[in-house]
C-alpha positions in Angstrom: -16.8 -9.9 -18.4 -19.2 -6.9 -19.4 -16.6 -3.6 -19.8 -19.2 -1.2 -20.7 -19.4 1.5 -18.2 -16.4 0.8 -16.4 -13.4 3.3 -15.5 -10.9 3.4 -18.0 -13.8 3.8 -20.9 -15.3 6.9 -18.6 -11.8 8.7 -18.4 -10.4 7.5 -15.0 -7.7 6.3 -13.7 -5.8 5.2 -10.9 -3.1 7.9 -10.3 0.7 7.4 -9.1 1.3 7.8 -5.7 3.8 10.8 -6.1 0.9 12.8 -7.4 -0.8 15.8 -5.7 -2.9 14.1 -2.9 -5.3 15.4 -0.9 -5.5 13.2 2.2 -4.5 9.9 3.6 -6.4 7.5 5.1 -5.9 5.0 7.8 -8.1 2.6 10.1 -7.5 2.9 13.8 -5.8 -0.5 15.0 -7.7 -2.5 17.6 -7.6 -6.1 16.3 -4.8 -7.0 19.7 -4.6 -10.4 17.3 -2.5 -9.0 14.9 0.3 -8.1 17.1 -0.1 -10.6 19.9 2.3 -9.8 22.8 2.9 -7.0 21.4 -0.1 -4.6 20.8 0.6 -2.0 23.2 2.8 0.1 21.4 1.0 0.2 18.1 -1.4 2.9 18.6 0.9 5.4 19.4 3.0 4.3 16.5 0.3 4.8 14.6 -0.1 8.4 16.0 3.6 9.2 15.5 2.8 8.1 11.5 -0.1 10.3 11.5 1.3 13.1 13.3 4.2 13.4 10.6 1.8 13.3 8.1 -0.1 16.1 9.5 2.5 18.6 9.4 1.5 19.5 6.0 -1.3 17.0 4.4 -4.5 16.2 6.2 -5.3 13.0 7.5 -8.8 10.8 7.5 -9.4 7.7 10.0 -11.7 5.4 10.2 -13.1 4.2 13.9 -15.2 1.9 15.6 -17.2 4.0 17.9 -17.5 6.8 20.3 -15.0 5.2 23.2 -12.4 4.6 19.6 -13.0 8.6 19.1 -12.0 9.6 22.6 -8.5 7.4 22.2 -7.7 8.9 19.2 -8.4 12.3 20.0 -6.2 11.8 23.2 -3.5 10.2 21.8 -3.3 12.3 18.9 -3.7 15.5 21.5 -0.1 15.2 22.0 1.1 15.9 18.9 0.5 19.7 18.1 0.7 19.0 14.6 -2.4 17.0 14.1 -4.5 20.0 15.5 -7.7 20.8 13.2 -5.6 18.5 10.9 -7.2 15.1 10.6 -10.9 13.7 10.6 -12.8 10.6 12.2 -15.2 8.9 10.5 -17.5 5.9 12.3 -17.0 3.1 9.8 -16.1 0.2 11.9 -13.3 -1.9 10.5 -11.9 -5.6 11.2 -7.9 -5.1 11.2 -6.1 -1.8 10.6 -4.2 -2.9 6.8 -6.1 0.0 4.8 -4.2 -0.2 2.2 -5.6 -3.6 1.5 -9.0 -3.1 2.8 -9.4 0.7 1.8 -10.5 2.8 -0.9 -8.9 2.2 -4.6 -9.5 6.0 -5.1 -9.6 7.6 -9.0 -9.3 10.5 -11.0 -11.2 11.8 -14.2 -8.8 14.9 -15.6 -11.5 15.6 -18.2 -14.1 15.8 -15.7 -12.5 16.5 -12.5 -14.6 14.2 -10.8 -13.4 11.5 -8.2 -14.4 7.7 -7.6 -13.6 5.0 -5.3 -13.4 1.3 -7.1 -14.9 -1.2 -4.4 -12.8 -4.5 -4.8 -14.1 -7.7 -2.9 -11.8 -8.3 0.2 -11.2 -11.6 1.6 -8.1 -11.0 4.2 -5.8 -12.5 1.7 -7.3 -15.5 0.9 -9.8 -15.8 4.2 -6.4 -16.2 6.3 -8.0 -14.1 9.3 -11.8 -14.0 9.4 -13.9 -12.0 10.2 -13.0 -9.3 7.0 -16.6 -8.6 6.6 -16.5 -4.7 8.0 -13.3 -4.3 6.5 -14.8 -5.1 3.1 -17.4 -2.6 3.2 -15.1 0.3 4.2 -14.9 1.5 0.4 -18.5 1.8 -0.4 -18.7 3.7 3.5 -16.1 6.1 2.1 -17.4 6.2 -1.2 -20.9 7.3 0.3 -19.4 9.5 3.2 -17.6 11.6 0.4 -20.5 11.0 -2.1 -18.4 9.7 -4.8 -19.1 7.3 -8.0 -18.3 4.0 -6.8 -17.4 1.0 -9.5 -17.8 -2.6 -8.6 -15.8 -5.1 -10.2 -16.9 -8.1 -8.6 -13.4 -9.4 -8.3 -11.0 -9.7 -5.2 -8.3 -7.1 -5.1 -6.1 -5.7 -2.5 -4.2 -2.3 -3.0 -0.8 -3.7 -1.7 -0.5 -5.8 -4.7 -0.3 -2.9 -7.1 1.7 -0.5 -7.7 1.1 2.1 -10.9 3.6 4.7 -12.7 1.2 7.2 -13.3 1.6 6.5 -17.4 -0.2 3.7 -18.2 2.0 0.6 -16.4 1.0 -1.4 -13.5 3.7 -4.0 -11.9 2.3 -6.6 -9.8 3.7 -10.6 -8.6 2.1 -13.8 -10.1 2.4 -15.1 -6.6 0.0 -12.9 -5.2 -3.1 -12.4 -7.7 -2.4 -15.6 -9.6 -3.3 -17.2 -5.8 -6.2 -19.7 -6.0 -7.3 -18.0 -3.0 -8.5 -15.2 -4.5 -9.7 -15.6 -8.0 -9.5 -18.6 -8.7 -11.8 -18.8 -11.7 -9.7 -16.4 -13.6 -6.8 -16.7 -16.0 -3.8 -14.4 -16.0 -5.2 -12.6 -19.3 -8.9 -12.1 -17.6 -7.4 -10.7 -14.4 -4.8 -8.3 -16.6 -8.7 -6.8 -18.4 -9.8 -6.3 -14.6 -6.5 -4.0 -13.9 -6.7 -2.1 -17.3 -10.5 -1.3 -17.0 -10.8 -0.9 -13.0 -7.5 1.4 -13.0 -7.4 2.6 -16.1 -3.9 1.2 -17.1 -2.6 0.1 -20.9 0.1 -2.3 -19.5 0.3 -5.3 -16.9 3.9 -5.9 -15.5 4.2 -9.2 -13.9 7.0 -10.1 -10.7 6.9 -13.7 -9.8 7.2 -14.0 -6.2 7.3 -11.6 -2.8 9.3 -12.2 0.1 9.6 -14.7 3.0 7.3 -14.4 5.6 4.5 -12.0 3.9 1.3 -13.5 4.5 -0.1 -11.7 1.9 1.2 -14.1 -0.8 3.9 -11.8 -2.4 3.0 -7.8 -2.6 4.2 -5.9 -4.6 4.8 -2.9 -2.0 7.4 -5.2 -0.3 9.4 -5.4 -3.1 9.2 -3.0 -5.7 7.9 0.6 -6.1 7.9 3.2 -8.9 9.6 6.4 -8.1 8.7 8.1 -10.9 7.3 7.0 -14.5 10.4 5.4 -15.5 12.3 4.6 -12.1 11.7 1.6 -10.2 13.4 0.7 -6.7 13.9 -3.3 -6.6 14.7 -5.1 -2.7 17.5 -7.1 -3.5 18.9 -9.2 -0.3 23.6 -9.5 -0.6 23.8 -12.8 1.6 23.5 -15.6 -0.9 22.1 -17.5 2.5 19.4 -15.8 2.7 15.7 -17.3 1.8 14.8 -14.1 -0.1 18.3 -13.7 -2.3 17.2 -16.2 -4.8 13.5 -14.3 -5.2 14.9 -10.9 -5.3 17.6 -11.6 -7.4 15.0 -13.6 -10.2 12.4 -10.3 -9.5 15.8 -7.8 -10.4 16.9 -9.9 -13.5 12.9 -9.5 -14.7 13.0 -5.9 -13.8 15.6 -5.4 -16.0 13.9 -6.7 -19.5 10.7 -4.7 -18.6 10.0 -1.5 -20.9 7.0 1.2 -20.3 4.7 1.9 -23.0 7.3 3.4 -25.4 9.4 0.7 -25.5 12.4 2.2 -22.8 13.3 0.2 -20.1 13.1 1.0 -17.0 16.1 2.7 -14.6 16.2 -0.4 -12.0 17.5 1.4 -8.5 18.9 -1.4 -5.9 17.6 -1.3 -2.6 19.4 -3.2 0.2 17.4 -5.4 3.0 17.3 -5.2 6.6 18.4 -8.7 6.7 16.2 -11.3 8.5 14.2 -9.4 11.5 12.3 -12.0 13.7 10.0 -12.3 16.8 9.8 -15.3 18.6 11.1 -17.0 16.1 9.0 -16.3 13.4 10.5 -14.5 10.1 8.9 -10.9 9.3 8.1 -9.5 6.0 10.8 -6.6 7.0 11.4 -4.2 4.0 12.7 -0.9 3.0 9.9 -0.7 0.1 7.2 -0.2 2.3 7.5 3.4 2.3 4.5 5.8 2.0 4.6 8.7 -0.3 3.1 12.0 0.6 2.9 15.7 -1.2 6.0 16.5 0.9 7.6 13.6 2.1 8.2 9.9 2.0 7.8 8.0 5.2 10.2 4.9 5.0 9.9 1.9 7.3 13.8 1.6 9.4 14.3 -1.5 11.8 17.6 -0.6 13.8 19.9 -2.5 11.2 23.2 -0.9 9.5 21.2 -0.6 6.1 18.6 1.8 7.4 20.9 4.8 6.4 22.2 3.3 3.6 18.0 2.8 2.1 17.3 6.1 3.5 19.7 7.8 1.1 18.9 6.1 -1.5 15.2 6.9 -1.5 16.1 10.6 -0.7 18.4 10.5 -4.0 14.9 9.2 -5.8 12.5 11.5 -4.4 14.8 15.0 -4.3 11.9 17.3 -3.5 10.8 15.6 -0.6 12.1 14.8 3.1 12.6 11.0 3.7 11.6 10.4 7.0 13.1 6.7 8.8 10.3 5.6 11.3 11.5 2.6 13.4 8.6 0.1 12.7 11.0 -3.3 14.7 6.8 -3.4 16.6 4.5 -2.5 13.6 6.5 -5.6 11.5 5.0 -8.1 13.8 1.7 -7.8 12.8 3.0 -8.7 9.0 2.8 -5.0 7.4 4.4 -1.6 7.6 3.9 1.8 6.5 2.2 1.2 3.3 0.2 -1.6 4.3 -1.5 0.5 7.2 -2.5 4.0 4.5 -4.0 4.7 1.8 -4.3 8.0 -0.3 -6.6 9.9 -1.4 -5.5 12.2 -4.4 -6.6 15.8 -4.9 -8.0 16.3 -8.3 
């Protein structure tokens, strides 16, 4: 592994999500496969995402082609708040997870310059070929917006990650310990590849996601930071559950972990939406796949009696921002929510 001219030694980093942003970015679904039976309604979900989001933050999307633009631009025509408020861009995509397939974007505070780190993509662990377009989206964007662009050779997906804007990035063994994606690195090699490609001092290690994610255990399912030393937990009451065991090993972990001075963390509960299912098949439902934007903090709700009760909890963590509930029982099915579908940009 040669370091020299990577990020962290050239003052950047990977900022926290809470900080000031100045878009997000999604890919326009098309990939019917992904929601079988149930496509339909995605696009406009999608749109009512988007159009929240473009009440006060601008919005960047990428598309296939010209008869892409003219369904976007109609569907987004009916919301009056995405008027002269969000861009299209032609770089053709696979699937629609950009969180996972997007830009890793970063700061440099000394320099005020922006970069995009382009980590290989292999639709988490070459589940659902093709992923070919979808792995060149962050070089497209990184030459569209003719920024740096850092290579680290290594596959990476930005749903397994989650930073705390001071130094500490919490991730699950389950997921980049996977022989399907590096499997010719050790756990110390790939903890180097974090510090130097997004310029963090300290690796915090989950072990395992929850049932039915098909990413092999993200983070963003799980746990989030709220702030440098907050961090929201999923933790499942019904001790029949599948994911009570994992969430309750994951909280008792949480609790040990300290930040770079030594504190530990303030570990928040967050209830589950208990098992949510389509045709028989058990979703990767969660409360923590909320988005975070300059103003608000769009949570995933799926019609269950602990939709209000994660709702105030999350408003209680982010007090100058609205949470918003958006009913995502459709966009579940295709095995990702909120987060997993955007991607942000920060402002520097």
């Amino acid at each position: 592994m040669n370091f020299e001219n990577n990020p962290k030694k050239l003052g950047f980093k990977f900022p926290a999500e809470w900080e000031k942003q100045k878009s997000i970015w999604f890919s326009w679904p098309h990939k019917v496969a992904s929601w079988p039976g149930k496509f339909e309604p995605i696009p406009e979900i999608f749109a009512k995402i988007i159009s929240t989001i473009c009440e006060d933050e601008f919005v960047n999307i990428n598309i296939l082609d010209e008869v892409m633009e003219e369904e976007v631009k109609r569907i987004l025509s009916k919301y009056p708040s995405t008027k002269n408020n969000f861009a299209l861009h032609k770089i053709p995509t696979n699937d629609a997870w950009c969180r996972d397939h997007g830009p890793a974007f970063l700061i440099n505070p000394k320099t005020k310059e922006k970069a995009i780190v382009d980590w290989s993509y292999n639709a988490w662990g070459e589940k659902y070929p093709p992923f070919d377009l979808d792995d060149d989206v962050p070089t497209k964007i990184a030459q569209a917006l003719n920024v740096k662009i850092f290579y680290p050779g290594i596959v990476m997906e930005g749903g397994s990650i989650d930073v705390n804007g001071e130094g500490c990035l919490l991730t699950t063994k389950a997921c980049l310990l996977n022989k399907n994606r590096n499997p010719n690195l050790t756990q110390n090699e790939i903890e180097n590849y974090l510090k130097e490609f997004y310029g963090q001092e300290k690796i915090l290690w989950l072990d395992d996601g929850i049932v039915g994610d098909d990413t092999d255990g993200h983070i963003d399912d799980i746990a989030r930071f709220t702030s440098p030393n907050r961090i929201v937990t999923c933790v499942e009451e019904d001790p029949q559950d599948e994911n009570y065991k994992i969430l309750q090993e994951n909280l008792q972990q949480l609790k040990l972990m300290e930040c770079l001075k030594g504190e530990k963390f303030h570990i928040i509960k967050l209830p589950m939406p208990g098992v949510v299912e389509f045709e028989g098949q058990r979703l990767p439902a969660s409360y923590a796949n909320f988005l975070i934007t300059n103003s608000k903090v769009l949570v995933p709700i799926f019609n269950h009696q602990n939709d209000k009760k994660a709702l105030a909890i999350l408003q209680n963590e982010f007090k100058t921002r609205k949470v918003i509930g958006i009913d995502c029982v459709d966009l579940v099915w295709g095995l990702g929510t909120i987060h997993c579908i955007s991607q942000q940009e920060p402002e520097i």
